[in-house]
OpenMM code with the backbone's topology and positions (N, CA, C; nanometers):
from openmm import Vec3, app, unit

residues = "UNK UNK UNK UNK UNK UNK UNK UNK UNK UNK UNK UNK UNK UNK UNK UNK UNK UNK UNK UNK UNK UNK UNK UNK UNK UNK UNK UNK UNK UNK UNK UNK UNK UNK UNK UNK UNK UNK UNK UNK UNK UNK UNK UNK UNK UNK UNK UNK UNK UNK UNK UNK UNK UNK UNK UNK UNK UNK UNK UNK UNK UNK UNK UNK UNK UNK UNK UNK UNK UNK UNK UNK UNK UNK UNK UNK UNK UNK UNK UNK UNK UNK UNK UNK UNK UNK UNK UNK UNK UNK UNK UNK UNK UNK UNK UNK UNK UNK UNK UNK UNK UNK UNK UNK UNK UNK UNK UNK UNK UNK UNK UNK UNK UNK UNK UNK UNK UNK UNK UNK UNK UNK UNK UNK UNK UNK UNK UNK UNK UNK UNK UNK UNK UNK UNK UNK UNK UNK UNK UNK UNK UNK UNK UNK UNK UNK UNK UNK UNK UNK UNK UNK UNK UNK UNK UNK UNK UNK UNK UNK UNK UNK UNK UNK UNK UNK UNK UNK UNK UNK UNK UNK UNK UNK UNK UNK".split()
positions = [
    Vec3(-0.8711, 1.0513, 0.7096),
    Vec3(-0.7883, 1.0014, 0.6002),
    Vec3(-0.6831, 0.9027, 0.6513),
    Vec3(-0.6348, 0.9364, 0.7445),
    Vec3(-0.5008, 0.8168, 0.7977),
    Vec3(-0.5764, 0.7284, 0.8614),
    Vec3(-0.6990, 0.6761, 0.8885),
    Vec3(-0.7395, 0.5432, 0.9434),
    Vec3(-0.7908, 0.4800, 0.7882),
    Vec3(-0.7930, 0.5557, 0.6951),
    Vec3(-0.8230, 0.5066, 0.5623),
    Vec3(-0.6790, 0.4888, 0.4465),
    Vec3(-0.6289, 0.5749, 0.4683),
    Vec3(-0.4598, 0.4983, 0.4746),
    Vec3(-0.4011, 0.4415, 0.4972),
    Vec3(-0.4167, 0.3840, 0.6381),
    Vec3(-0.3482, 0.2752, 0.6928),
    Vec3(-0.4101, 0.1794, 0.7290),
    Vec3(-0.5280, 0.1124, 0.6513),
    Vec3(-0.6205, 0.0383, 0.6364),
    Vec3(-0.6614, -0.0401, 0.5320),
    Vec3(-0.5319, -0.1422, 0.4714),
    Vec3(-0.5142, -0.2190, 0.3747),
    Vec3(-0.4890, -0.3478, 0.3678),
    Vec3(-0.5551, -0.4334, 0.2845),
    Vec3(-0.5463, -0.5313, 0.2661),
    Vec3(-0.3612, -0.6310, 0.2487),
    Vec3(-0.3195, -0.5145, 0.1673),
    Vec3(-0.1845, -0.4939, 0.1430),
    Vec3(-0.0568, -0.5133, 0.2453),
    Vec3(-0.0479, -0.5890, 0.3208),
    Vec3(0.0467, -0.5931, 0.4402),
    Vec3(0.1471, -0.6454, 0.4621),
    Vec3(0.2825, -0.6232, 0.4769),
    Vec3(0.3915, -0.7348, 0.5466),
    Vec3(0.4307, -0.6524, 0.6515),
    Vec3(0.3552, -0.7565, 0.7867),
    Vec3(0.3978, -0.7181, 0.9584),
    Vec3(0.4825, -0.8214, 1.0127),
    Vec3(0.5622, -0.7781, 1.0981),
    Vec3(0.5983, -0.8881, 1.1701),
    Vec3(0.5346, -0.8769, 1.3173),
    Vec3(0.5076, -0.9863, 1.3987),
    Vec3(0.4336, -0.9799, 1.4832),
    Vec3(0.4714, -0.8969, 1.5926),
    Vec3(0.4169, -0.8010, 1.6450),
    Vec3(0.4640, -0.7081, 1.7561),
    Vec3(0.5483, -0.5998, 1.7053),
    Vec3(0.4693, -0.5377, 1.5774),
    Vec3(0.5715, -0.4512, 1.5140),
    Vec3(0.5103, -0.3321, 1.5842),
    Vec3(0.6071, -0.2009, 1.5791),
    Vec3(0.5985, -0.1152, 1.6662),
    Vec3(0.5696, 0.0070, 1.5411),
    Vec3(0.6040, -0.0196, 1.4552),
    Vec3(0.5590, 0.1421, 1.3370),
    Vec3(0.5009, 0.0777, 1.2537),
    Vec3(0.4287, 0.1292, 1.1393),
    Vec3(0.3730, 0.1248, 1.0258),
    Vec3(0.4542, 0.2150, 0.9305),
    Vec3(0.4606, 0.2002, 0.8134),
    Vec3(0.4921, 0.2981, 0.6958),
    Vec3(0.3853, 0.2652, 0.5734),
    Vec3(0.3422, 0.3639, 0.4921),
    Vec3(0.2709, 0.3324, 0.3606),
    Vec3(0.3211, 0.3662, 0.2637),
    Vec3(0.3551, 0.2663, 0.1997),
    Vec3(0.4461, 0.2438, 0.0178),
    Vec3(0.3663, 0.2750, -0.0764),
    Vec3(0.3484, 0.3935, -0.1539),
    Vec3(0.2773, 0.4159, -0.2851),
    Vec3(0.3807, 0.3705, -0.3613),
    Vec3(0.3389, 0.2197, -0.4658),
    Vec3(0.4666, 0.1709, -0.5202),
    Vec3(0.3885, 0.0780, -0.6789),
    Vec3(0.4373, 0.0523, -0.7624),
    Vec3(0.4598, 0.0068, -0.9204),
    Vec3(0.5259, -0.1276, -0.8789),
    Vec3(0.5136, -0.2619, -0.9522),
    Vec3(0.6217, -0.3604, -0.9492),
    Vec3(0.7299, -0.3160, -1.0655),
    Vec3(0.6948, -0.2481, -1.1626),
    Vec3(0.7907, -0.2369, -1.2533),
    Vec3(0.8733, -0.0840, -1.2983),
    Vec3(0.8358, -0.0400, -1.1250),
    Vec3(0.9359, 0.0598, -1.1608),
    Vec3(1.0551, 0.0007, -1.0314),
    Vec3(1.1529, 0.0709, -1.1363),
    Vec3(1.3428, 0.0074, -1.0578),
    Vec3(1.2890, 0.1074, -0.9284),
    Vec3(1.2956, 0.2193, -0.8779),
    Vec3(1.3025, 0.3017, -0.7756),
    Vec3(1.2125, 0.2046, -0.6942),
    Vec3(1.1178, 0.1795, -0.6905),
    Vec3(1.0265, 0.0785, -0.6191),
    Vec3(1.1025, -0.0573, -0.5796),
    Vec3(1.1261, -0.0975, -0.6602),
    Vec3(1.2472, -0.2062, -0.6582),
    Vec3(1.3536, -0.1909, -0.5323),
    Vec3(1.4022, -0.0879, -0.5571),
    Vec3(1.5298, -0.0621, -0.4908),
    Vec3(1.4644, -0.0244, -0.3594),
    Vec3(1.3156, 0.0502, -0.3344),
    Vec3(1.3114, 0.0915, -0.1991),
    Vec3(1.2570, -0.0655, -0.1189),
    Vec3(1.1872, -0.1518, -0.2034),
    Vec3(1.1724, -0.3058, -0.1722),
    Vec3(1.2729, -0.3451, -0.0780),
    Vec3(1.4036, -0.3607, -0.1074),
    Vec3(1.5288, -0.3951, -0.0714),
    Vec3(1.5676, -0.3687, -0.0117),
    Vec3(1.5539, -0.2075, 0.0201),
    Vec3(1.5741, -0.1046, 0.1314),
    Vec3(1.4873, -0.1692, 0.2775),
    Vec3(1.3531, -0.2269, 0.2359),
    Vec3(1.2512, -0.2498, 0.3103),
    Vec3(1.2600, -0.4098, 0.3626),
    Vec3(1.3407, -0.4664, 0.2452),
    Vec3(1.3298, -0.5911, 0.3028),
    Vec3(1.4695, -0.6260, 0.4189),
    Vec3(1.5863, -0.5431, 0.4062),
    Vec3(1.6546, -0.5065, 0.4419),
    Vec3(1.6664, -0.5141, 0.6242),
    Vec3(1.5607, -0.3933, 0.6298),
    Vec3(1.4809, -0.3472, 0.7783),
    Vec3(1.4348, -0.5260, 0.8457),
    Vec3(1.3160, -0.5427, 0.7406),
    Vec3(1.3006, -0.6786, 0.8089),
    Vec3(1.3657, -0.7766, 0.8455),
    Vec3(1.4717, -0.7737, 0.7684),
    Vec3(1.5738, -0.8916, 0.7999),
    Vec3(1.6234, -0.8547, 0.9304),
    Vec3(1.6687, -0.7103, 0.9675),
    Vec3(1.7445, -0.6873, 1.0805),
    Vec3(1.6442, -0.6339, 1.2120),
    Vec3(1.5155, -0.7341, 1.1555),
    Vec3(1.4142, -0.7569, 1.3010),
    Vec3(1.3246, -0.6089, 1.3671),
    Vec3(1.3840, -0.5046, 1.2634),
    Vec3(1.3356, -0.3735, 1.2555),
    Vec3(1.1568, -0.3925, 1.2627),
    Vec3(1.1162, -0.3481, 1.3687),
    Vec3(0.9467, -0.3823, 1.4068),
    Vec3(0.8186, -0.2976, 1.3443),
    Vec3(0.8560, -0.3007, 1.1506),
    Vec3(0.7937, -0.2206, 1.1342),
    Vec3(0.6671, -0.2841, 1.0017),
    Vec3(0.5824, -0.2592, 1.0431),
    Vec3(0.4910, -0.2946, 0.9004),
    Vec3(0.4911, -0.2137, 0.8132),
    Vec3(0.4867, -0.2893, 0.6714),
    Vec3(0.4695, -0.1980, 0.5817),
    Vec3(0.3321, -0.2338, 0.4675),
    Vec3(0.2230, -0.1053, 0.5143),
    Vec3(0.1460, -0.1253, 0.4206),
    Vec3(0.1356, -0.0841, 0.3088),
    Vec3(0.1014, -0.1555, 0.1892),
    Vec3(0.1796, -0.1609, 0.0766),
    Vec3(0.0209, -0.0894, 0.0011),
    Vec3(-0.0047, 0.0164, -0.1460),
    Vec3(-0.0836, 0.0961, -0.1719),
    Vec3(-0.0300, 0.0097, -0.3327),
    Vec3(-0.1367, 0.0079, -0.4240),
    Vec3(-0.0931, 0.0216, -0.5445),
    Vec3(-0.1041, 0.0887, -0.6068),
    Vec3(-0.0247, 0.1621, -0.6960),
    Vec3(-0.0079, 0.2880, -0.7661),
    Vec3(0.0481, 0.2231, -0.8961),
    Vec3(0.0203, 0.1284, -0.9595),
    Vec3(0.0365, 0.1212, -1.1205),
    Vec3(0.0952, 0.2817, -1.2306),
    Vec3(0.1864, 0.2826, -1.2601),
    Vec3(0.1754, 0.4426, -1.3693),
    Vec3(0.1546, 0.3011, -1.5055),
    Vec3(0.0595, 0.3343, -1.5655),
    Vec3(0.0057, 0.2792, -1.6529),
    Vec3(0.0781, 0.3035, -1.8080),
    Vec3(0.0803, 0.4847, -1.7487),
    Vec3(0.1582, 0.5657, -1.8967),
    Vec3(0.3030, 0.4945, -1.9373),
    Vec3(0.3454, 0.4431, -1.8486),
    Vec3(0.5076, 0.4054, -1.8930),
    Vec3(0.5321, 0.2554, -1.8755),
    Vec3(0.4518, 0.2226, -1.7618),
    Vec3(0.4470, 0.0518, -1.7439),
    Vec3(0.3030, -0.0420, -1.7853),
    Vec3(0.2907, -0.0972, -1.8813),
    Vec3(0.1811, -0.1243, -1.9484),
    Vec3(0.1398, -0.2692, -1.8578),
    Vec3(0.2196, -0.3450, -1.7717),
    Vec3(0.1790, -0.4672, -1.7181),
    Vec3(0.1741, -0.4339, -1.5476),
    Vec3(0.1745, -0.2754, -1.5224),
    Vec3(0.1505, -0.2340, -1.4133),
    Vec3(0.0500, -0.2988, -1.3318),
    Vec3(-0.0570, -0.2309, -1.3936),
    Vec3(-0.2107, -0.2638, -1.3220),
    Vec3(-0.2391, -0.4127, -1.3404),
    Vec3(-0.2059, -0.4834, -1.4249),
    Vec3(-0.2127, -0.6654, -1.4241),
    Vec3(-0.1400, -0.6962, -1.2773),
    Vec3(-0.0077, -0.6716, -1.2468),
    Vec3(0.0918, -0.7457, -1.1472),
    Vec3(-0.0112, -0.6387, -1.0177),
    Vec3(-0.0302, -0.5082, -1.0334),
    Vec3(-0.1049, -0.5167, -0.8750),
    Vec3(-0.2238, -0.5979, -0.8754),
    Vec3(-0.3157, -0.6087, -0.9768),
    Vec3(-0.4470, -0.7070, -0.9151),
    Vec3(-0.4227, -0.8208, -0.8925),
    Vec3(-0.2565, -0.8705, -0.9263),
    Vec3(-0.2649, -0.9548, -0.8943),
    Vec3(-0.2482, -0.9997, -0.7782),
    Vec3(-0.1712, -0.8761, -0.7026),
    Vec3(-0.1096, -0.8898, -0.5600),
    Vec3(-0.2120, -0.8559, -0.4701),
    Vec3(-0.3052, -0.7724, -0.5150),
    Vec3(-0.4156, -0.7267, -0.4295),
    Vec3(-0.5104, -0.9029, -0.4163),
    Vec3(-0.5367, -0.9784, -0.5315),
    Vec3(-0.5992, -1.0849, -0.5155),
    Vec3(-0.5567, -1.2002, -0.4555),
    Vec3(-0.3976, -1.2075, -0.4342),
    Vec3(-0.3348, -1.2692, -0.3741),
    Vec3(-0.2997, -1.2258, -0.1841),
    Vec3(-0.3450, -1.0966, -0.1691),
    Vec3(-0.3711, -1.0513, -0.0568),
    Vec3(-0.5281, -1.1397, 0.0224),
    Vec3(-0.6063, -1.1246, -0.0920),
    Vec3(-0.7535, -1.1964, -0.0225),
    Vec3(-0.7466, -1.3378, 0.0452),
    Vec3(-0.6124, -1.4103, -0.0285),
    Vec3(-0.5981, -1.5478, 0.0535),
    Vec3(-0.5132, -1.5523, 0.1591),
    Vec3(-0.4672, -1.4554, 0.2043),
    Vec3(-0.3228, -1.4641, 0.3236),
    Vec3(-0.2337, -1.5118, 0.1930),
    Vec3(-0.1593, -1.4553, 0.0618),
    Vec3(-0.0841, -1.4914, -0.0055),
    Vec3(0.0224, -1.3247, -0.0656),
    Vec3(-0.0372, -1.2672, -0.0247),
    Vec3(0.0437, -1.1354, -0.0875),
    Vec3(0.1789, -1.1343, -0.0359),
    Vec3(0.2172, -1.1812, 0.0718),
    Vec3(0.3774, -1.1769, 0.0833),
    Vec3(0.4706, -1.2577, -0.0181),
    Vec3(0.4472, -1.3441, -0.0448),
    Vec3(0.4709, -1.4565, -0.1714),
    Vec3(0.4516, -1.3659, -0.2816),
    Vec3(0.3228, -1.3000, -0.3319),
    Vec3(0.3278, -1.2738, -0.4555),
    Vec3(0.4142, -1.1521, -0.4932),
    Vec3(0.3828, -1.0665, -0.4038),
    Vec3(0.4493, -0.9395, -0.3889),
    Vec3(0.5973, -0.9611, -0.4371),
    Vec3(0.6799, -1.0079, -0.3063),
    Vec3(0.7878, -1.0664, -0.3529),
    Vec3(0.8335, -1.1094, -0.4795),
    Vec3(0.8250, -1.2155, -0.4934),
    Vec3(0.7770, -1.2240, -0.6560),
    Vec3(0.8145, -1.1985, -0.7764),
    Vec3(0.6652, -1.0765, -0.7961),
    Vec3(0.6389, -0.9661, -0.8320),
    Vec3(0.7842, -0.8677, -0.8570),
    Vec3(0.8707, -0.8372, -0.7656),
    Vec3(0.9439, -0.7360, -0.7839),
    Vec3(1.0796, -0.8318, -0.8410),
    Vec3(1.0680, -0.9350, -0.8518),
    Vec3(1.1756, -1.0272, -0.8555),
    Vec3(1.1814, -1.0562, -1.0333),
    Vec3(1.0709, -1.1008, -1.0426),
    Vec3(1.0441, -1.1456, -1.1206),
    Vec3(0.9935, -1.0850, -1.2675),
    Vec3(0.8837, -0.9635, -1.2622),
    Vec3(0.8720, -0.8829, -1.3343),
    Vec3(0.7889, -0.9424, -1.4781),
    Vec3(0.6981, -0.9939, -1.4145),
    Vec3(0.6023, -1.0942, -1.4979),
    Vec3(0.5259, -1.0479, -1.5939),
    Vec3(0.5261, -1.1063, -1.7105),
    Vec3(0.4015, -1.0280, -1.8403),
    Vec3(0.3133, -1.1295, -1.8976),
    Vec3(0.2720, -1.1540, -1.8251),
    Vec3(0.1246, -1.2101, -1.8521),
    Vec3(0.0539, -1.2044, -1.9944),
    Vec3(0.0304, -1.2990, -2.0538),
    Vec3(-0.0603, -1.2431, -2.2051),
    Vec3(-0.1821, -1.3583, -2.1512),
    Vec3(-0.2050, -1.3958, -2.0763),
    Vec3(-0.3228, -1.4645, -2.0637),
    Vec3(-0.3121, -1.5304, -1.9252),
    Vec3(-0.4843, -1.5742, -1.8461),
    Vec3(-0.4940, -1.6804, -1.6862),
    Vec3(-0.4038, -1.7513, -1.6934),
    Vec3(-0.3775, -1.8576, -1.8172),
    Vec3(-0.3084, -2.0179, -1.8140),
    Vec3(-0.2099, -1.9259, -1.7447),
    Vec3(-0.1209, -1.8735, -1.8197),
    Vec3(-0.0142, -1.8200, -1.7865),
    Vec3(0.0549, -1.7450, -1.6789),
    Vec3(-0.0374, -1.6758, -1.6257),
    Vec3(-0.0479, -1.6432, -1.5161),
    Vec3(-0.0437, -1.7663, -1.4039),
    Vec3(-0.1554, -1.8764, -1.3930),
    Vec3(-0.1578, -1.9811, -1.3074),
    Vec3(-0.0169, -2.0401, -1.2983),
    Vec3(0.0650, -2.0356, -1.4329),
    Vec3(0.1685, -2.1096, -1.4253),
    Vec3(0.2670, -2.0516, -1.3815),
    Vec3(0.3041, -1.9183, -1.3625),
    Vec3(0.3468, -1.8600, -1.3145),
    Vec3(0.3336, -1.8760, -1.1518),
    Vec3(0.1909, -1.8500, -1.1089),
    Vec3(0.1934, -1.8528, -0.9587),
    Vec3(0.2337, -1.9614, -0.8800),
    Vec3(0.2148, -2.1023, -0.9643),
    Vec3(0.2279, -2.2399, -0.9170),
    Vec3(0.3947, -2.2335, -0.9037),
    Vec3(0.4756, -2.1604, -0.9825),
    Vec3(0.6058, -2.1846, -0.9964),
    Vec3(0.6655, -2.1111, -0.8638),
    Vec3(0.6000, -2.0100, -0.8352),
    Vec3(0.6717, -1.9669, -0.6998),
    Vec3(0.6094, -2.0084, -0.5830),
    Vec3(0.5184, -2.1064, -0.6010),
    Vec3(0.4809, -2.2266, -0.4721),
    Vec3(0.3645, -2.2493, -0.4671),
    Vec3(0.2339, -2.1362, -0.5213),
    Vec3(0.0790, -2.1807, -0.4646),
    Vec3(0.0614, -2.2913, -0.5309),
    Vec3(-0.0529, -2.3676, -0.4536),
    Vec3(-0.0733, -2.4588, -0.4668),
    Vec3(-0.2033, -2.4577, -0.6170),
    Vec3(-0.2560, -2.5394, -0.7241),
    Vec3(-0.3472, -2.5315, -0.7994),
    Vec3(-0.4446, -2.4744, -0.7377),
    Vec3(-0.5109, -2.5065, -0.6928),
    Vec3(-0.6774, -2.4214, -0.6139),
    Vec3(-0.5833, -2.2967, -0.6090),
    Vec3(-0.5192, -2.2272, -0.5375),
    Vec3(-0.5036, -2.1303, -0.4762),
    Vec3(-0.4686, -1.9918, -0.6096),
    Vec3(-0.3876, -2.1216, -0.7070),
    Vec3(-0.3411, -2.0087, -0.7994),
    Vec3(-0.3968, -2.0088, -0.8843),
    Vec3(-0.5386, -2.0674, -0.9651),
    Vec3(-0.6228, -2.0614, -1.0068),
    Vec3(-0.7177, -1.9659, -0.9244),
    Vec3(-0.7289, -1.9487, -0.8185),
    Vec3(-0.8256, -1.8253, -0.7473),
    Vec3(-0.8087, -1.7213, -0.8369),
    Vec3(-0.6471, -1.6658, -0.7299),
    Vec3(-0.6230, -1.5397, -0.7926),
    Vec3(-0.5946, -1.4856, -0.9177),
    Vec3(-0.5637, -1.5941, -1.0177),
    Vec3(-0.5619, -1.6030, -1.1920),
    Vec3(-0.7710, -1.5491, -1.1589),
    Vec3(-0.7665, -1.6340, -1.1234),
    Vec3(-0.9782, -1.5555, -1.1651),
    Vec3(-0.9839, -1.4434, -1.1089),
    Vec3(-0.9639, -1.4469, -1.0065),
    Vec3(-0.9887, -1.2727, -0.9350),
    Vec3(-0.9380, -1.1855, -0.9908),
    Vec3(-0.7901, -1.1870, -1.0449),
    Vec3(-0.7383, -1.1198, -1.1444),
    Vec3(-0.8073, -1.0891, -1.2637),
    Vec3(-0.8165, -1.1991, -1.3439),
    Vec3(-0.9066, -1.1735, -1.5107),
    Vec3(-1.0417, -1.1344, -1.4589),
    Vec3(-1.1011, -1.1147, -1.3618),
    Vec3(-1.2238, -1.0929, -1.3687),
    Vec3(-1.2432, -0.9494, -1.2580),
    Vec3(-1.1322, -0.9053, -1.2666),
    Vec3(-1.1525, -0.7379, -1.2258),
    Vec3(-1.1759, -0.7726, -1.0458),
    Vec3(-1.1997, -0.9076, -0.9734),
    Vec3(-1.2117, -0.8620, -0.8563),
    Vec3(-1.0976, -0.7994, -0.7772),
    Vec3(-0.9723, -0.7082, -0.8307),
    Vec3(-0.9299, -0.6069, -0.7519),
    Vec3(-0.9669, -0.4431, -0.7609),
    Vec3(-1.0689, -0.4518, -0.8890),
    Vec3(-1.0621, -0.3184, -0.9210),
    Vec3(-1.1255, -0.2594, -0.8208),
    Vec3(-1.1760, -0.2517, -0.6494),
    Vec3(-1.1890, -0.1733, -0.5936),
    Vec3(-1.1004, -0.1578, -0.4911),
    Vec3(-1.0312, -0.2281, -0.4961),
    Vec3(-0.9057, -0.2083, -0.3983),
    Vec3(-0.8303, -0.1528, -0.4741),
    Vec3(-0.7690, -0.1330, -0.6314),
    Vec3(-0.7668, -0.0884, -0.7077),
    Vec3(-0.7555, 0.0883, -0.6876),
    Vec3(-0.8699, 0.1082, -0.7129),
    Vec3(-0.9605, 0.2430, -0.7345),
    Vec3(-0.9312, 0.2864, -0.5769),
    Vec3(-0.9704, 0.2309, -0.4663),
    Vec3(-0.9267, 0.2985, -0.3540),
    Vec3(-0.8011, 0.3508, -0.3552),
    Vec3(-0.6763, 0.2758, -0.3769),
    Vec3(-0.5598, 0.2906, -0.3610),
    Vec3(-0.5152, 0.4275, -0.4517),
    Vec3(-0.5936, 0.4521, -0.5645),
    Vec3(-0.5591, 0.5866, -0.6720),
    Vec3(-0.6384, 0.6642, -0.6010),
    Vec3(-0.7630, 0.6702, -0.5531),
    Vec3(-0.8277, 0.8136, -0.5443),
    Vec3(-0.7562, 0.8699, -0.3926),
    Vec3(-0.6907, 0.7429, -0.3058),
    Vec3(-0.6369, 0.7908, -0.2046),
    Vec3(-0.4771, 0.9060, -0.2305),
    Vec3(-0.3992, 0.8084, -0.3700),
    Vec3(-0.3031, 0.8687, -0.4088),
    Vec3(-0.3489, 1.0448, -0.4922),
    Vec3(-0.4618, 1.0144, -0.5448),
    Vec3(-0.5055, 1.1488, -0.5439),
    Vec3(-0.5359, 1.2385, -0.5165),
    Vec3(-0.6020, 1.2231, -0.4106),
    Vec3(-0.5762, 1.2719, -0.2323),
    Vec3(-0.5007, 1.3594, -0.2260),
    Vec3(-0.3958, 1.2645, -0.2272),
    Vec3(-0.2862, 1.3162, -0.1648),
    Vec3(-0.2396, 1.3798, -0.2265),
    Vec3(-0.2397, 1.4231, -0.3813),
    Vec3(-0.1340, 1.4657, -0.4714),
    Vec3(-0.0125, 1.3994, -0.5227),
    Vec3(-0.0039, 1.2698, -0.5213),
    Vec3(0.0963, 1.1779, -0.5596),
    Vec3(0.0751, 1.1363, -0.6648),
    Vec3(0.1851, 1.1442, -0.7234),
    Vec3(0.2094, 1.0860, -0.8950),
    Vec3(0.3874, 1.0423, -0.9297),
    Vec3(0.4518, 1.0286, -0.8319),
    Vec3(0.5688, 0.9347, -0.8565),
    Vec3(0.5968, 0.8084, -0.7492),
    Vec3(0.6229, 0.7256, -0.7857),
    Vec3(0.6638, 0.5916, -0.7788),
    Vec3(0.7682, 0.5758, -0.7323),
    Vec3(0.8532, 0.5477, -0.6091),
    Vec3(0.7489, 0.5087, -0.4105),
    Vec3(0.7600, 0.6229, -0.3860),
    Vec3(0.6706, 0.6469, -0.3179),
    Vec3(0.6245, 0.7270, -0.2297),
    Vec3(0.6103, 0.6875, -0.0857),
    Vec3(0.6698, 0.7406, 0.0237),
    Vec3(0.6360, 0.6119, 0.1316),
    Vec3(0.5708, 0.7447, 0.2390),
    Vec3(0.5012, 0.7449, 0.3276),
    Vec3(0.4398, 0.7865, 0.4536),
    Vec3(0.4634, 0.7431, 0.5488),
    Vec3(0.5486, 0.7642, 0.6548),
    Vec3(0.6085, 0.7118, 0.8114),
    Vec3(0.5949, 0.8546, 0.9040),
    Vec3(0.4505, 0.8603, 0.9922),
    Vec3(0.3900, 0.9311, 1.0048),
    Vec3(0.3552, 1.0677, 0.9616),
    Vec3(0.4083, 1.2070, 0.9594),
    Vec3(0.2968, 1.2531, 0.8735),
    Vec3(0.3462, 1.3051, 0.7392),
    Vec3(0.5205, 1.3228, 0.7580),
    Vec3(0.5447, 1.3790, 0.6091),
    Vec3(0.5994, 1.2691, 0.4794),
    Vec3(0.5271, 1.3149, 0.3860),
    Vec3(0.5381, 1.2298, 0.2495),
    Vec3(0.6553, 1.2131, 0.2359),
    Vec3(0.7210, 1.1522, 0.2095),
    Vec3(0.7999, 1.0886, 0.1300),
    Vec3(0.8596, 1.0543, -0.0134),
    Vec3(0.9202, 1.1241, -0.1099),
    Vec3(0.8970, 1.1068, -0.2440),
    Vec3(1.0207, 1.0759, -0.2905),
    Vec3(1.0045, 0.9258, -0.3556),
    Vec3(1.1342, 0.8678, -0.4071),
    Vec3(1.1599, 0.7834, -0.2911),
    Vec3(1.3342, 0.6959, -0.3262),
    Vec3(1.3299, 0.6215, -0.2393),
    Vec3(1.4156, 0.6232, -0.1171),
    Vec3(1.3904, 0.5853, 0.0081),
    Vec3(1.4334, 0.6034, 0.1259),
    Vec3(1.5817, 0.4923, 0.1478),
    Vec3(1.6925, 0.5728, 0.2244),
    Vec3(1.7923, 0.4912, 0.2374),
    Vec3(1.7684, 0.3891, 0.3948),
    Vec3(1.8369, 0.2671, 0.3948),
    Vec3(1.8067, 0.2243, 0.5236),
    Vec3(1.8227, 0.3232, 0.6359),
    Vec3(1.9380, 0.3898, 0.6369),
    Vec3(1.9884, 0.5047, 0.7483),
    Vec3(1.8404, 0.5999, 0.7557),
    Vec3(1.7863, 0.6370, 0.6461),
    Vec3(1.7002, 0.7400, 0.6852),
    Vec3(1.5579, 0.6786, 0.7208),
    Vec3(1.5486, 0.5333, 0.6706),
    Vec3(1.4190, 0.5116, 0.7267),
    Vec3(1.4171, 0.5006, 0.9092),
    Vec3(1.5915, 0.4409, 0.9335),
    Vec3(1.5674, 0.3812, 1.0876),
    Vec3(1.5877, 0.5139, 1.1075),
    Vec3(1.6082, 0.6155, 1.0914),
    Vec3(1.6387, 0.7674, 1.1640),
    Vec3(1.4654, 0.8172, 1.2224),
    Vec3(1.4114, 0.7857, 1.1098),
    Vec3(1.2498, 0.8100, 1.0559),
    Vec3(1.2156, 0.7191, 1.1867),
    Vec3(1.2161, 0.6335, 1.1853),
    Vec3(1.1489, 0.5108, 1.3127),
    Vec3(1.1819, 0.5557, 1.4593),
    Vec3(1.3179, 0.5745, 1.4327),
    Vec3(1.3989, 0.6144, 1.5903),
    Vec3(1.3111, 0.7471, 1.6716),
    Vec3(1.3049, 0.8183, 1.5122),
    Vec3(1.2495, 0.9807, 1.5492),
    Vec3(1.1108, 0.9735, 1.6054),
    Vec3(1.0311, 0.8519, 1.5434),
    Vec3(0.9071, 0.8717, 1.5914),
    Vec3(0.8762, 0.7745, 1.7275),
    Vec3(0.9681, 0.6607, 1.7329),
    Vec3(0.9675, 0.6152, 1.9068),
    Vec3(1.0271, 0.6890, 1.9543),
    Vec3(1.0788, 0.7900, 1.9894),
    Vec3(1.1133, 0.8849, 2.0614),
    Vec3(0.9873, 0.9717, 2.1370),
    Vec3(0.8813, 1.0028, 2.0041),
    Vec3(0.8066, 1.0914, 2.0019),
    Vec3(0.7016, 1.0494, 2.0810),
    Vec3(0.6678, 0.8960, 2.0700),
    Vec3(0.5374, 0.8083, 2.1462),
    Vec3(0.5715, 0.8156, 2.2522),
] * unit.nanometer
topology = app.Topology()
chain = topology.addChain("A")
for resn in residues:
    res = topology.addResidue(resn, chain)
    for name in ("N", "CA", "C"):
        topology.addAtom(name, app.Element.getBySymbol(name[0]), res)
């Protein structure tokens, strides 16, 4: 299960990073949001950690859930998910149609070809198996709230403060 966990398309590394963590995360839930920040936080202060990112849409309460992950998952297939992702939590996009979507993606920089891709990959379901992996893994596990993060073996539920993630990092280079 953890080489299938930590085996995603979904990624922001910096080069020569020394941990991994896995984000079960929503763009449109605030707690997700806030652990984003928490996360982008780390990166800024050169903290050597990747974070692979899971999509977990709750569908029941956020209805443009599962639209904004296929979109990030399809924007992952081009080397573009750091851009969209970003974004994504920034931005909090509702889509009622491709055009719209394209115009959207062009506005936070892709280029036409590129954001016309993932507008198609999107409307045409090519994330639903990255998709479907990412839930039956969260099912797995028993997860059903929004982030959830994994930094080696115990879950995580809700969101992590900077202090406790670098405690979390410190604890486990200690351990290697």
């Amino acid at each position: 299960m953890r080489a299938v966990l930590f085996d995603a398309p979904t990624v922001v590394a910096p080069a020569g990073y020394r941990d991994s963590i896995v984000v079960f995360s929503d763009y449109f839930c605030e707690y997700c949001r806030a652990q984003e920040e928490v996360l982008a936080k780390l990166r800024f202060d050169g903290v050597g950690l990747a974070v692979i990112y899971r999509q977990m849409p709750l569908t029941g309460i956020h209805p443009y859930a599962t639209s904004a992950a296929a979109v990030a998952v399809c924007a992952a297939a081009i080397d573009q998910f750091e851009r969209v992702h970003t974004a994504l939590f920034r931005d909090l996009p509702r889509w009622t149609d491709k055009v719209a979507l394209t115009v959207w993606l062009q506005a936070i920089g892709m280029d036409s070809t590129m954001a016309d891709g993932v507008s198609h990959c999107a409307a045409s379901g090519g994330a639903q198996k990255q998709l479907a992996t990412d839930r039956a893994i969260a099912d797995t596990l028993g997860l059903s709230q929004t982030p959830t993060s994994i930094i080696g073996d115990p879950i995580h539920v809700g969101g992590l403060t900077v202090t406790e993630l670098r405690d979390l990092i410190a604890t486990r280079q200690v351990a290697k």
